[in-house]
C-alpha positions as CSV (number, residue, x, y, z in Angstrom):
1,X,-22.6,-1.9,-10.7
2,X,-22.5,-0.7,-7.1
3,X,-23.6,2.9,-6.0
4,X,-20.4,4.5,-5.5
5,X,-20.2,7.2,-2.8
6,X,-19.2,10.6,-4.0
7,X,-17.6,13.3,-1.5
8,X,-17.0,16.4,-2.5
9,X,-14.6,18.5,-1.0
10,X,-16.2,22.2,1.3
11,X,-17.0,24.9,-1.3
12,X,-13.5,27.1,-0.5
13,X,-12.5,28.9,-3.8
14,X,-10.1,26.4,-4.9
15,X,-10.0,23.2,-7.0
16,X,-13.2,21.0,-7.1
17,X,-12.0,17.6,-6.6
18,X,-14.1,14.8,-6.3
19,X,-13.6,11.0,-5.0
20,X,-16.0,8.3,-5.9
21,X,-14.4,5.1,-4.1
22,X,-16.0,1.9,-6.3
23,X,-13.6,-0.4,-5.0
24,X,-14.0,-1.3,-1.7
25,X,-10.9,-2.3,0.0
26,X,-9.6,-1.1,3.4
27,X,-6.3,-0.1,1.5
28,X,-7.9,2.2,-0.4
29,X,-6.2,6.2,0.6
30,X,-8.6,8.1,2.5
31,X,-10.9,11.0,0.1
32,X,-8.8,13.7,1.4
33,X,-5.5,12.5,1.1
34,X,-6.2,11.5,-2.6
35,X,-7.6,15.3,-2.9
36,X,-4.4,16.9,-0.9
37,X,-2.1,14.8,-3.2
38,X,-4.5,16.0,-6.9
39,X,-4.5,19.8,-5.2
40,X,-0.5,19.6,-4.8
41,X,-0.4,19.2,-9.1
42,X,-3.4,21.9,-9.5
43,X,-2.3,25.2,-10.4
44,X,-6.0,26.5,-11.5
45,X,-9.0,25.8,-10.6
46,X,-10.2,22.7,-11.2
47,X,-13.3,20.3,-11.7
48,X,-11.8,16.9,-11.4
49,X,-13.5,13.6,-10.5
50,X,-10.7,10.6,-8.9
51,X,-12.2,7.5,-9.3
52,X,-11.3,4.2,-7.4
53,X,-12.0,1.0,-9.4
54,X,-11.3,-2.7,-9.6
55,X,-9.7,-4.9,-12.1
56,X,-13.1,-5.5,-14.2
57,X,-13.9,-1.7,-14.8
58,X,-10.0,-0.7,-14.8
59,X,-10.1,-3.3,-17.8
60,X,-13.2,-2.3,-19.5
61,X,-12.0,1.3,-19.4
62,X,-8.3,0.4,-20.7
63,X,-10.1,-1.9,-23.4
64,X,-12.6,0.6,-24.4
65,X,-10.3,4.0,-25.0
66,X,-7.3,2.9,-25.2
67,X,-7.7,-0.7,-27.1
68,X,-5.6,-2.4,-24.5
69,X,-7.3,-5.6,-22.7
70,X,-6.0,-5.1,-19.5
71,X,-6.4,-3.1,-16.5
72,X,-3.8,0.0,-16.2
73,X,-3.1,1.5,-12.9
74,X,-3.8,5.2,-14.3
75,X,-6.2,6.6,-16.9
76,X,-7.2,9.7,-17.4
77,X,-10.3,11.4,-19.5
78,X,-9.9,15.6,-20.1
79,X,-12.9,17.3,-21.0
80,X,-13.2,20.1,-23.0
81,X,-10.2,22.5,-24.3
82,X,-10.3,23.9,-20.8
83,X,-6.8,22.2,-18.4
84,X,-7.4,20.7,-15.2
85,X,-11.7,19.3,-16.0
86,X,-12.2,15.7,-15.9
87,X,-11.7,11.9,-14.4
88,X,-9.1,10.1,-13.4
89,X,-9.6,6.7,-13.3
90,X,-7.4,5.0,-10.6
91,X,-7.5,0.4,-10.6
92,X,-6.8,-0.5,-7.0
93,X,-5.8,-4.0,-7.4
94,X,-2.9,-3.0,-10.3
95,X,-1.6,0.0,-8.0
96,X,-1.3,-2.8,-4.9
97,X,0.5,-5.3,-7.3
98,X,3.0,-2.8,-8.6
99,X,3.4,-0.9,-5.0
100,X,4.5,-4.2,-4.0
101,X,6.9,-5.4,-7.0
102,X,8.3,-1.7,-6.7
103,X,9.1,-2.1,-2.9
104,X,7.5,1.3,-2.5
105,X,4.8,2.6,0.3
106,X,1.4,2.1,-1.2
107,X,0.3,5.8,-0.2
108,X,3.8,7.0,-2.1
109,X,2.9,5.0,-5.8
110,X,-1.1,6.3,-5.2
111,X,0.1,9.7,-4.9
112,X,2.4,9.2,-7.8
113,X,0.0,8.0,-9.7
114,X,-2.7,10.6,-8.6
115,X,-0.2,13.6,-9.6
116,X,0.6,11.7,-13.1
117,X,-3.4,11.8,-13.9
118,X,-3.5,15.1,-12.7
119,X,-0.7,16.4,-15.0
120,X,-2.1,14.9,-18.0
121,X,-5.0,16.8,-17.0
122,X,-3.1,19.9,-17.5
123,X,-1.4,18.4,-21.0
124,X,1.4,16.7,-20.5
125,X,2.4,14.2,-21.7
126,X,5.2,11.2,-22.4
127,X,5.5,9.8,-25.9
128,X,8.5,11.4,-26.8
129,X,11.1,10.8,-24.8
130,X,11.7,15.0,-24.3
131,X,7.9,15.1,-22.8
132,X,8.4,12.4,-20.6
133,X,11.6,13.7,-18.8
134,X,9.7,17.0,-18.4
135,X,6.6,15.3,-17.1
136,X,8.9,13.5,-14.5
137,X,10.4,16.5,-13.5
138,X,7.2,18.0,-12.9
139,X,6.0,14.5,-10.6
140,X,9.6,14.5,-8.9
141,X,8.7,18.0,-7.8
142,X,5.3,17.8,-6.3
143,X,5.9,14.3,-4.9
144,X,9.1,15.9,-2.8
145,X,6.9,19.2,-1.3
146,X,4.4,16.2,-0.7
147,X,7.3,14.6,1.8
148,X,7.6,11.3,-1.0
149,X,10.9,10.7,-2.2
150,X,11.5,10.0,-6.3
151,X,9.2,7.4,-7.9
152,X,11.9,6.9,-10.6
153,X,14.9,5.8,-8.6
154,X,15.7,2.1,-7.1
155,X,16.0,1.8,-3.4
């Protein structure tokens, strides 16, 4: 496995938010807009590692927790009882692909997707079908004060 590069963000009272870029692609969002886009969801403070991946470890992880061989654009791992601590694991090569079936702005579906792991962080949640319209509310929200339109209508 290659040494991944970590940057943490200036000590400045708020969230701790982490990037570790494994992938390497050019595509790949810059650390601080992936950290601007997991702030905009944070309502706490925070200790939160985003973690950039290909298909192999996007699949192992999917395969390993969730029982599902297949890499998943999303996954996220809370730690602890306390709201807003742990990973989020984010495959770049599924988050391409479906940015590009989708017909949406690869930066718009990352920060969807980055604001999705973060609310799980805080509990949400979409099994039931109540949950999941609440949990989109909640992404339709942040995304617009981010300037990114609604990840769940056709355009």
């Amino acid at each position: 496995m290659r040494r991944a590069k970590t940057r943490r963000p200036r000590s400045s009272g708020g969230p701790e938010i982490a990037v570790q870029c494994i992938h390497k692609a050019r595509q790949v969002p810059a650390p601080a807009r992936l950290r601007a886009w997991a702030r905009a969801a944070c309502r706490a403070a925070a200790e939160v590692t985003l973690r950039v991946v290909g298909t192999a470890e996007g699949r192992r992880l999917n395969r390993r927790f969730r029982g599902r061989d297949y890499p998943t654009n999303v996954l996220t791992f809370a730690y602890g009882s306390r709201p807003w601590r742990g990973d989020i694991v984010l495959c770049h090569p599924v988050i391409v692909r479906e940015a590009r079936a989708l017909a949406r702005p690869l930066a718009a579906h990352y920060a969807h997707l980055v604001v999705h792991g973060m609310l799980h962080l805080r509990g949400y949640d979409h099994g039931l079908k109540s949950q999941a319209e609440r949990m989109e509310r909640a992404e339709i929200r942040i995304l617009g004060r981010l300037g990114f339109g609604n990840p769940y209508t056709v355009e």
